[in-house]
VEXKOL-380189 format. One record per atom (N, C-alpha, C): atom name; residue number from 1; residue in three letters; x, y, z. Coordinates in pm, 1 decimal. Each point is the difference from the previous one (the first is absolute). Example, Ala and Ser with C-alpha at 12.3 -4.5 7.8 and 13.67 -1.06 7.14 Angstrom:
2
N|1|ALA|1319.0|-569.0|780.0 $
CA|1|ALA|-89.0|119.0|0.0 $
C|1|ALA|90.0|120.0|0.0 $
N|2|SER|-35.0|105.0|-72.0 $
CA|2|SER|82.0|119.0|6.0 $
C|2|SER|-77.0|109.0|73.0 $
END
This chain:
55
N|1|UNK|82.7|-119.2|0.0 $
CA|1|UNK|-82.7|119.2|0.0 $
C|1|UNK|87.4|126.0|0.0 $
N|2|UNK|84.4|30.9|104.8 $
CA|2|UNK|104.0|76.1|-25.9 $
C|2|UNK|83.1|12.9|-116.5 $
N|3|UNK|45.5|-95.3|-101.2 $
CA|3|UNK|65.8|-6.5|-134.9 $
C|3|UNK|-137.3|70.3|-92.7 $
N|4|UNK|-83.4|6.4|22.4 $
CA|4|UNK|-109.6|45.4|-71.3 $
C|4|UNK|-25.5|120.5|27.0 $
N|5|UNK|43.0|73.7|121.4 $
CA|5|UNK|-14.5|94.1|26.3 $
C|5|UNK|38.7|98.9|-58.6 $
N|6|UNK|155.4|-51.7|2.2 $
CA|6|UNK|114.5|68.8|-41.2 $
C|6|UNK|10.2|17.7|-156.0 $
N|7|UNK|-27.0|-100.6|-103.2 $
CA|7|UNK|-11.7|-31.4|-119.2 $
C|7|UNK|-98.7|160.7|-29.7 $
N|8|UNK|-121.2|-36.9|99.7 $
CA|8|UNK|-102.5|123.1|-38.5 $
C|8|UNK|67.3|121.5|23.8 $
N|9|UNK|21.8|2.4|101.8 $
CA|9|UNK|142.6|141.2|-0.7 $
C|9|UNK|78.0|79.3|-88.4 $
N|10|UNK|65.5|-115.5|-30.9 $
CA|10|UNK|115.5|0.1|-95.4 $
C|10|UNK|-48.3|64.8|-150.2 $
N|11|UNK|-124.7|-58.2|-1.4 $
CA|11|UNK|-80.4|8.5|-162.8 $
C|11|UNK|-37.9|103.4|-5.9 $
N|12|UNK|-51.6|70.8|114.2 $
CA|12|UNK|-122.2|128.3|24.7 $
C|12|UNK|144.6|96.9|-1.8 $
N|13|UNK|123.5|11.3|34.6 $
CA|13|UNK|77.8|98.9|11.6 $
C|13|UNK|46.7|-9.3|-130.7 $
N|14|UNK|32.5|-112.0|-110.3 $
CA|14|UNK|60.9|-9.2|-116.7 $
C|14|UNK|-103.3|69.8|-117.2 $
N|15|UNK|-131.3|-47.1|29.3 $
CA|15|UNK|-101.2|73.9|-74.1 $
C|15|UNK|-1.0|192.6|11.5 $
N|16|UNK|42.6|53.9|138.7 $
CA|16|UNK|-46.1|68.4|32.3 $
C|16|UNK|142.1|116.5|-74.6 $
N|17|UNK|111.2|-88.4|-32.0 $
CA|17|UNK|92.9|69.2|-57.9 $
C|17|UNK|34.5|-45.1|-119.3 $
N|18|UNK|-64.9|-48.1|-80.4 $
CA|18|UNK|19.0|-68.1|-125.1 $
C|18|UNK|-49.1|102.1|-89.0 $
N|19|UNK|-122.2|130.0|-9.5 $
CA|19|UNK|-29.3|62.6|-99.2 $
C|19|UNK|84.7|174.5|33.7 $
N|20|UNK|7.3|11.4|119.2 $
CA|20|UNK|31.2|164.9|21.4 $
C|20|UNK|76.0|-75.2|168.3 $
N|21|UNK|150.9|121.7|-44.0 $
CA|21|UNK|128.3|-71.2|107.7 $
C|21|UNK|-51.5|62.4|111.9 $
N|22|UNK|73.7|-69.1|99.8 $
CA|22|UNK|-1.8|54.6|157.7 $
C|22|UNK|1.1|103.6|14.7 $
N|23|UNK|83.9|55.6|-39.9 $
CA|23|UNK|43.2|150.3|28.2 $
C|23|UNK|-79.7|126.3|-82.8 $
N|24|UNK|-74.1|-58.3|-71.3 $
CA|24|UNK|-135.6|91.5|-89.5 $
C|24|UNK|-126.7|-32.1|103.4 $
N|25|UNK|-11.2|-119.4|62.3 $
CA|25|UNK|-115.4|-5.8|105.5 $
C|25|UNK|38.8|83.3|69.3 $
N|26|UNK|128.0|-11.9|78.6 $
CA|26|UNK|15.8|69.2|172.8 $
C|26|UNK|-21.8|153.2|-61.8 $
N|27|UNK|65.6|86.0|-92.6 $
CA|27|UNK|-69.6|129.5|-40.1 $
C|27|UNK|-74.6|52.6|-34.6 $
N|28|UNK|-90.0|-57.4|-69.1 $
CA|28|UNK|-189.8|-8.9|-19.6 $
C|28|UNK|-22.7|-1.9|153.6 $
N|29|UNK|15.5|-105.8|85.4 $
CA|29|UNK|-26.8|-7.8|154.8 $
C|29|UNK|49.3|119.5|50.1 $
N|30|UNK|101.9|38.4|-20.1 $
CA|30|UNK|34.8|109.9|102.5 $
C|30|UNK|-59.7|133.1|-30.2 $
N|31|UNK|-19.0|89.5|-138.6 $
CA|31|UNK|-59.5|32.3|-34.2 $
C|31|UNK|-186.1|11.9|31.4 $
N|32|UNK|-46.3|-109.7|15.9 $
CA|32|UNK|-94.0|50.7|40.7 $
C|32|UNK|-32.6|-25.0|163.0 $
N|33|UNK|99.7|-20.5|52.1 $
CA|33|UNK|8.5|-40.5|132.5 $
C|33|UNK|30.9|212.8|58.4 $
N|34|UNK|116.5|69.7|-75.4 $
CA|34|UNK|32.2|87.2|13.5 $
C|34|UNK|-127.0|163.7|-16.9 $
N|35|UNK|-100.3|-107.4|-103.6 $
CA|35|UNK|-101.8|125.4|-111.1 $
C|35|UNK|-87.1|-5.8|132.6 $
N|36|UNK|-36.2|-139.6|40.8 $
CA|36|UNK|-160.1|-27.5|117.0 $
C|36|UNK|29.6|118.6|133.0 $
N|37|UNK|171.2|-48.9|34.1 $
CA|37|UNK|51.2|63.3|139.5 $
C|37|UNK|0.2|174.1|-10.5 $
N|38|UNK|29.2|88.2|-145.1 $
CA|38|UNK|-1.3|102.4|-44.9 $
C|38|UNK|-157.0|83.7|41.2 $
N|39|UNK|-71.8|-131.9|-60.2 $
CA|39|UNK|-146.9|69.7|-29.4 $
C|39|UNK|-68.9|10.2|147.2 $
N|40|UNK|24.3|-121.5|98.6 $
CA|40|UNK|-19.4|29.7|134.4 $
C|40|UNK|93.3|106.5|80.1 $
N|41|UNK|97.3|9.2|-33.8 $
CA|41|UNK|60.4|120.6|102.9 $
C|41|UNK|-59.4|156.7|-46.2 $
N|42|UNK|-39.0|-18.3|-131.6 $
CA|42|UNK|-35.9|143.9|-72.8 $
C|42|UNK|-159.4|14.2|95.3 $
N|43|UNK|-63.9|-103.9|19.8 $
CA|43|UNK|-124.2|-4.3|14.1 $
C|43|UNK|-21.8|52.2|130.9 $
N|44|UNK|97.4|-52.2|58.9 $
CA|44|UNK|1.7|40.2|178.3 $
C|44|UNK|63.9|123.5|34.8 $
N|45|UNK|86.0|69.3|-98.2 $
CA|45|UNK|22.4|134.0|-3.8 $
C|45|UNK|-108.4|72.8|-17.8 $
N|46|UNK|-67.6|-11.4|-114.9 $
CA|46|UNK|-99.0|68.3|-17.3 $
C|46|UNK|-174.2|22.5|116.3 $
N|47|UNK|22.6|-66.6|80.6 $
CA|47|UNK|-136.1|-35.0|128.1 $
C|47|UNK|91.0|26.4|116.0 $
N|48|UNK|96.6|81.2|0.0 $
CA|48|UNK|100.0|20.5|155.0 $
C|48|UNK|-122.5|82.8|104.3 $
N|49|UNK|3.4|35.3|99.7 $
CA|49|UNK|-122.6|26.9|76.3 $
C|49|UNK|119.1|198.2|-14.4 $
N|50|UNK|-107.5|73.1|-11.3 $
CA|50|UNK|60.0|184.1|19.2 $
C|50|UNK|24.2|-1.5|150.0 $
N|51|UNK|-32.2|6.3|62.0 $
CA|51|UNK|8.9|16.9|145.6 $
C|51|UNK|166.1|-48.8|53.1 $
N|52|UNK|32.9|-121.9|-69.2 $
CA|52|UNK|151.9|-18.7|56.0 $
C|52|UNK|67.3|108.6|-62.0 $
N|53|UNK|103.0|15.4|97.4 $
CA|53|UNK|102.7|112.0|-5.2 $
C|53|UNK|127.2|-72.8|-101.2 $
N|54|UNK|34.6|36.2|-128.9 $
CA|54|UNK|128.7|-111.0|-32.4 $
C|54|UNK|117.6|136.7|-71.6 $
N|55|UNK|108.6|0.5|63.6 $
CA|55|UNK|116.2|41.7|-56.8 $
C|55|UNK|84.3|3.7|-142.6 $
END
């Protein structure tokens, strides 16, 4: 069961780099890992409460 596991493993990571390389995933990934984190910090700037005092 474990040799089967692994086989499935092995296949699902070979598939997963067989059409577009590693290193074109992880920057597509980071990229929109970087755009989501952008659009939330912009978002929470914009709703800051007036009343705090900020320097």
């Amino acid at each position: 069961m474990r040799l089967l596991a692994e086989i499935v493993i092995i296949a699902a990571v070979i598939s997963l780099g067989w059409n577009t390389p590693f290193q074109e995933q992880v920057a597509q990934a980071k990229a929109k890992i970087e755009s989501t984190l952008h659009r939330t910090g912009s978002s929470l700037q914009k709703n800051q409460d007036p009343s705090v005092k900020r320097y």
